[in-house]
C-alpha positions in Angstrom: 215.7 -31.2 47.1 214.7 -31.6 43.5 216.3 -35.2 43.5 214.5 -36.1 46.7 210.9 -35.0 44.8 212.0 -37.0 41.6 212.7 -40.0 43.9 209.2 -39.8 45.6 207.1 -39.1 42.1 206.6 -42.6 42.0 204.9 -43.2 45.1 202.6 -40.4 45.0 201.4 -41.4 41.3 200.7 -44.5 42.8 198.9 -43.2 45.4 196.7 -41.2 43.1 196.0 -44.7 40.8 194.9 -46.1 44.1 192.7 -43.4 45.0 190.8 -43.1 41.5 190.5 -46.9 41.7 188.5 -46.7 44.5 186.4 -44.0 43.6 185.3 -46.5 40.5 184.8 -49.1 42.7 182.7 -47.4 45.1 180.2 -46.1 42.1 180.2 -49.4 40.8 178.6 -50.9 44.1 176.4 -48.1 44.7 174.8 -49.0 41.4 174.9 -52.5 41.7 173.0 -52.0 45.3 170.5 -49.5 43.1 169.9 -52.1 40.8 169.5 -54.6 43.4 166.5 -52.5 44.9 164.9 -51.7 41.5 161.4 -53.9 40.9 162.1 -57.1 38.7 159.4 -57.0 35.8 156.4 -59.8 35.6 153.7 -60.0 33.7 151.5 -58.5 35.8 154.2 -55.4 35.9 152.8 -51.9 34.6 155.1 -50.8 31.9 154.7 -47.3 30.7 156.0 -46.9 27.2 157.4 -43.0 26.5 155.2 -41.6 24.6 157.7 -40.5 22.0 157.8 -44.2 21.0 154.3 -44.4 20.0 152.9 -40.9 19.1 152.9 -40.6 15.0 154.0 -38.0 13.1 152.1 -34.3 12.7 151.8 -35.0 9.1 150.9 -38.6 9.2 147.2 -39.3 7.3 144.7 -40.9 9.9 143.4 -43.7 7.1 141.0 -45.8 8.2 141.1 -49.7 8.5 141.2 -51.5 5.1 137.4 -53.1 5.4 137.7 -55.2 2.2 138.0 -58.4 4.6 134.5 -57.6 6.1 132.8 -56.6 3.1 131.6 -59.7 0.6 132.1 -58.3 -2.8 128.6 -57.3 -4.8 126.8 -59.9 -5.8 126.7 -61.4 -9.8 124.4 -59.7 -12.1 122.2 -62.3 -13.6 122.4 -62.8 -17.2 119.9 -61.2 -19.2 116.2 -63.1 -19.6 116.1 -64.1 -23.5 113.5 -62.2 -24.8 109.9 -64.3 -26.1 106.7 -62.6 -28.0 104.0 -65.1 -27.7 100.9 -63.9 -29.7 97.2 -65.6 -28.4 94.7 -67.2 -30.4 92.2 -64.6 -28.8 91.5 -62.1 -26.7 92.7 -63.1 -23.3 90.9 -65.6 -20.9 90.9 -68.4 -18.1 91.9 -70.5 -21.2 95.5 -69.1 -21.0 95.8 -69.7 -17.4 98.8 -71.5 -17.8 101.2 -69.0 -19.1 99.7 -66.2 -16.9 100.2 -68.3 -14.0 103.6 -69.0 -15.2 104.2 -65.2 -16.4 103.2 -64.1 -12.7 104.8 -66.5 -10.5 107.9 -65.8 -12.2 108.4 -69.6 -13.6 109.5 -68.1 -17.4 111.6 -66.1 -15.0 113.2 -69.0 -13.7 114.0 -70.9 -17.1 115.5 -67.5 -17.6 112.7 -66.5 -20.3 110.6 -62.8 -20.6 107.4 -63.9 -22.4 105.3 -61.2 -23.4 101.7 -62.0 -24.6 100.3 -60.2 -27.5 96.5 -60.6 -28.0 95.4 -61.0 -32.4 93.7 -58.3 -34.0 92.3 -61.2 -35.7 92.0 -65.1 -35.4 93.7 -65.5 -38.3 96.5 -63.4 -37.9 98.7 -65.3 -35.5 99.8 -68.1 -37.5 100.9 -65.4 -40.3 102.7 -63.8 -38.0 104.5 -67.2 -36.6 105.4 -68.2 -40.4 106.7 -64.5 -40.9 108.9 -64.3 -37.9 107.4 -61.6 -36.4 106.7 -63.6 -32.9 108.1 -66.8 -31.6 105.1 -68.6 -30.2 102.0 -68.5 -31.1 98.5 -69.8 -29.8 95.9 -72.3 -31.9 94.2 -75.6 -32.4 95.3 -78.6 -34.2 92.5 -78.9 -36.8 94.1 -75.3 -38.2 97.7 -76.7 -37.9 97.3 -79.7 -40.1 95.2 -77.1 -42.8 98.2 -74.6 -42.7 101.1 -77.1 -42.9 99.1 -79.0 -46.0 99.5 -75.0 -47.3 103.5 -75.1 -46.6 103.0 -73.0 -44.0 106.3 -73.7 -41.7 104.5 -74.3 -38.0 104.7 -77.0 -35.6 103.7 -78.2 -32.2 105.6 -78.0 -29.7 102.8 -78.0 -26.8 99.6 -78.8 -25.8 97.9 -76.7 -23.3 94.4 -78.4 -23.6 93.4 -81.6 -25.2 90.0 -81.4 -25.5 88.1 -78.7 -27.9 87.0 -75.8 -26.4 84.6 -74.5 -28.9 81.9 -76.8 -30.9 79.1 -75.5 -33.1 76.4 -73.0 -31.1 73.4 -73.5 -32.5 70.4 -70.4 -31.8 66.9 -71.9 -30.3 66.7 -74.7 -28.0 68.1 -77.7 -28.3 65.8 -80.1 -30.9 64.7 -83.5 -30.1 67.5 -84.9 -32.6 70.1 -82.5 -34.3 69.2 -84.5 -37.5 71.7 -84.2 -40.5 69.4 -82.7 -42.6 67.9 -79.7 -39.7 71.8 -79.4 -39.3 72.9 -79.1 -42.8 69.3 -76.2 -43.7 71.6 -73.7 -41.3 73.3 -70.7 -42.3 76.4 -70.9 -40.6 78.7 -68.2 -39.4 83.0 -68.8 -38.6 85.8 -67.6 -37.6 88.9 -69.4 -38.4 89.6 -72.3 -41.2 88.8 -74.8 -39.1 84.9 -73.7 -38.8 85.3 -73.1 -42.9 87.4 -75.8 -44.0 86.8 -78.3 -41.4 83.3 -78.4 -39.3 80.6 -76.5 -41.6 82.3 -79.2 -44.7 81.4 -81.8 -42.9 78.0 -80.2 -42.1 76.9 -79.5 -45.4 76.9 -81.7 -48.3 77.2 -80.3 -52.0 73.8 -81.2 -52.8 73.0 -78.5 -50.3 75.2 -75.8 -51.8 74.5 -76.5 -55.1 70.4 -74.9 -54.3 69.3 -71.7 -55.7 68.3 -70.4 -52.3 72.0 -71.6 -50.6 73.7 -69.1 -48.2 77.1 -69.0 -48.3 78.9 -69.4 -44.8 79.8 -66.1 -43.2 83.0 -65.1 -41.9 82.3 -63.3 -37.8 85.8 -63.0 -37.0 86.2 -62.0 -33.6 82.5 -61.3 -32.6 80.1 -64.2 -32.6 77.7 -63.2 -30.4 76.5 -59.9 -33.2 75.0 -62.1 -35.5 73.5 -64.8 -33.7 72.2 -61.6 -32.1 70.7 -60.5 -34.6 69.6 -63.4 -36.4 71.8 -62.9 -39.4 73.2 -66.5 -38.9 71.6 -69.7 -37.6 74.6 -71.3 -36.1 78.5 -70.4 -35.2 80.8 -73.7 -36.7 83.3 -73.0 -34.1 82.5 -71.2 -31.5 84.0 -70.7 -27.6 81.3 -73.2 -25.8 82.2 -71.6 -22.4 81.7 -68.2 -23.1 79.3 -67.6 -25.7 76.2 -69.1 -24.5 76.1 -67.7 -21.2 76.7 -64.2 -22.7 74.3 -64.7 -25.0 71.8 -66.1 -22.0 72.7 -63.0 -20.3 70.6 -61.3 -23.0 68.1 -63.4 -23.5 68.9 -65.3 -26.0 69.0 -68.9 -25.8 71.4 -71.3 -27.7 72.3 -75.2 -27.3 75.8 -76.6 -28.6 76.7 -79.7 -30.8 80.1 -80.9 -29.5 82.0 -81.8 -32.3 82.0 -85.9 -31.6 78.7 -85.7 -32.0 79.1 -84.6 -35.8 82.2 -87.2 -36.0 84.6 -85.4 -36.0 87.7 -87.0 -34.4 88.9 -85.7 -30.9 91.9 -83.9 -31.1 94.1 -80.6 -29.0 92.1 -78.1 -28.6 94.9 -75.2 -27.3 98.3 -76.2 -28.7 101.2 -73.3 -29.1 103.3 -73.5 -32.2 106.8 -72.6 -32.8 108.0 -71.6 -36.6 109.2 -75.2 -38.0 112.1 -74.0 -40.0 114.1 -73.2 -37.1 112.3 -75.8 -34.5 114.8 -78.1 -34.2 117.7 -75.2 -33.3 115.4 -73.4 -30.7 114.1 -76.9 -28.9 116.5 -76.1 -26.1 114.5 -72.8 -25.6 111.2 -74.4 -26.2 112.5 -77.0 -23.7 112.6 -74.5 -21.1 109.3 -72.8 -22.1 107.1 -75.8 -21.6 108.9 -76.7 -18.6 107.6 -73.4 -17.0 104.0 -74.2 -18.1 103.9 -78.0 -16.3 105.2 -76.4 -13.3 102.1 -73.5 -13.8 99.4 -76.0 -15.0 100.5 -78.3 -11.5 100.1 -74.9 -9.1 96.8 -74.2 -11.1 96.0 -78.0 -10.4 96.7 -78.1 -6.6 95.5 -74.3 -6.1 92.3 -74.0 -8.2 91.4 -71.1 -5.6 94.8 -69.2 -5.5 95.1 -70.0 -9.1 91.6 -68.3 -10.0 92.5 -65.2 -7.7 95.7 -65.0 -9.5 94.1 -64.4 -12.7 91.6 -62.4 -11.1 93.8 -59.7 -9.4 96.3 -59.3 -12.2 93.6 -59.3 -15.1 90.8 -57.4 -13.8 89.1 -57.8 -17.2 88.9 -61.8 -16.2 86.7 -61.5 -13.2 83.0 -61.9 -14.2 80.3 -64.3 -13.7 81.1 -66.0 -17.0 84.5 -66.9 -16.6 84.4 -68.0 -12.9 81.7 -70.4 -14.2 83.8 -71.9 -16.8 86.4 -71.9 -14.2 86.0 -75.3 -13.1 85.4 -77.1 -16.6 88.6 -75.6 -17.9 90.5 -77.5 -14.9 89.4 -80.9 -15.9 90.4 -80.1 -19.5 93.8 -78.6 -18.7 97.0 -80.6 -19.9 99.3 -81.2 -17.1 102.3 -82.6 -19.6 102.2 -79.7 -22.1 105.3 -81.0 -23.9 104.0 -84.6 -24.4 102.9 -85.6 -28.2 100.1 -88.3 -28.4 101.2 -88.7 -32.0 98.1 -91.2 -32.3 95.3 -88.8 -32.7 97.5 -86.3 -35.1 98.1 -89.4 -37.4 94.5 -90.2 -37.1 93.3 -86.6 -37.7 95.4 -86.6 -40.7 93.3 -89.7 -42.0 90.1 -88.0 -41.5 91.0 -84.7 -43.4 92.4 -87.5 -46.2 89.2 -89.6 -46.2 87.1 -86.1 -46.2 89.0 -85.0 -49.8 90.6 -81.9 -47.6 93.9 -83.1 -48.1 95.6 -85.1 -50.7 98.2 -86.6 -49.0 99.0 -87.7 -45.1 102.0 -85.6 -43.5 104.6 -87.2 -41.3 103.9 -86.8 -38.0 107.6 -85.0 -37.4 106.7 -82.5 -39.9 103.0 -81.8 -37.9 104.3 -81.7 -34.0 107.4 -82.6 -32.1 108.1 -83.2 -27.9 111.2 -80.8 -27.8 112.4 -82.8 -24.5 112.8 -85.7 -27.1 115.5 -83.7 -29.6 
């Protein structure tokens, strides 16, 4: 019996292979028919991703979105404005329009200057102050440039804000007939700068008068004019402001008449020039380049605007907005230097030959060594 189950082993192990063989095969179809009937994907196939593939960790950090690509970085200070102390020839007026046009429209600004105006204790004093190097600019008239450069004073022109005088002698009473030599030269005269002094009342009275028992000397009135003519203590002021000081004085009363000074022949010349220390003109012109460049701009807007120009002053002076200004207003317009840099070098050498001729110099100065056009350097 045991030898006829060995002999059959065979065929029932084969039998069994069989059988497990088609067991595989079966599953492998059913699948195959499972796949079959499963949806092919397309683009337009919803596909549901397990959330475990997406969902971060707990202790992840919810960071926002780097925004460094939407933010334009912070803008580039400006460099610093370089600092300017301008001192006036006197107290402020509609004479200085230019630089408080150009000081409020921010045109220093823009040639990357701060000018800060300083108003004289004295009429004197600002040149002093220029030669010391206690301010950078400072305000004046030619006639007192050529007296304080034949003293080696170290000043210079740079720029011309009016070429015309602005004061002439003011004589009290009304105007005579004739303003004869001699009625002129019988006057006691008042002044307040060298040029009144040295200049006009020189050429106004002749030794022969001086030399007279009875001879006042001239009288220095610094800033006030208008107190002794008031009050009779002087006959005449050599060079007083011919916009201002008769109406005020008219205001009172009090009438007056002026004597330009062509009409005593004396030569024309800038009446409102700004000086710059000479020892140090030729580094700085750059600077002083810049400056004057911001005052043609101003003097062109006061040009075009006279109206805007006037309320300017107005609004951001108070202390400017009277009767007597607005008056002068309109002269000080056609007077007003619209190429503040330029040099007419013409009338300096001829004003140079008038103070030589006169015995108030003893030698002519080169014209470099008087005034300069920094755009030319």
């Amino acid at each position: 019996m045991l030898h006829s189950i060995s002999r059959s082993w065979p065929l029932v192990l084969l039998a069994l292979c069989l059988l497990f063989s088609n067991s595989i095969v079966y599953a492998n179809e059913e699948n195959n028919e499972e796949a079959l009937t499963t949806e092919i994907l397309s683009l337009e196939s919803e596909v549901v991703v397990p959330e475990t593939f997406w969902q971060p960790p707990e202790d992840s950090i919810d960071e926002a979105a780097p925004t460094m690509a939407l933010i334009p970085p912070p803008p580039l200070e400006p460099p610093p404005l370089k600092q300017l102390t301008l001192m006036l020839d006197w107290y402020l007026s509609p004479q200085h329009a230019a630089l408080i046009v150009a000081q409020e429209r921010g045109l220093f600004a823009a040639q990357g200057l701060e000018v800060e105006l300083q108003t004289p204790a004295d009429p004197s004093i600002a040149i002093k102050l220029l030669a010391a190097g206690e301010v950078d600019l400072a305000l004046s008239r030619q006639p007192l440039l050529h007296l304080n450069a034949h003293d080696g004073v170290p000043v210079s022109r740079i720029g011309t804000l009016f070429e015309t005088p602005l004061n002439a002698v003011i004589v009290a009473g009304s105007e005579q007939i004739e303003d004869t030599p001699t009625l002129l030269a019988g006057l006691h005269y008042g002044f307040a700068t060298r040029e009144g002094r040295d200049v006009v009342i020189e050429r106004l009275l002749p030794r022969s008068i001086r030399q007279t028992d009875g001879f006042l000397p001239p009288e220095s009135v610094h800033f006030d004019a208008a107190s002794p003519l008031r009050e009779g203590r002087i006959d005449a002021i050599a060079d007083g402001y011919f916009h201002y000081l008769p109406p005020q004085l008219a205001t009172e009363g009090i009438t007056t008449h002026v004597i330009q000074y062509h009409d005593v022949e004396i030569p024309h010349h800038d009446g409102l020039i700004v000086l710059a220390n000479s020892d140090s003109v030729i580094r700085r012109a750059p600077t002083w380049a810049r400056f004057l460049i911001a005052l043609e701009e101003a003097s062109y807007w006061i040009i075009d605007n006279p109206d805007a120009a006037w309320t300017l002053l107005a609004t951001s002076h108070p202390v400017l907005d009277n009767t007597i200004n607005a008056a002068a207003w309109e002269d000080l317009l056609r007077r007003m230097a619209l190429s503040p840099a330029a040099l007419d070098a013409r009338r300096y050498k001829a004003f140079e030959s008038f103070l030589l001729q006169n015995g108030l110099i003893d030698e002519v100065l080169p014209i470099s060594r008087l005034a300069i056009d920094p755009h030319s350097l």
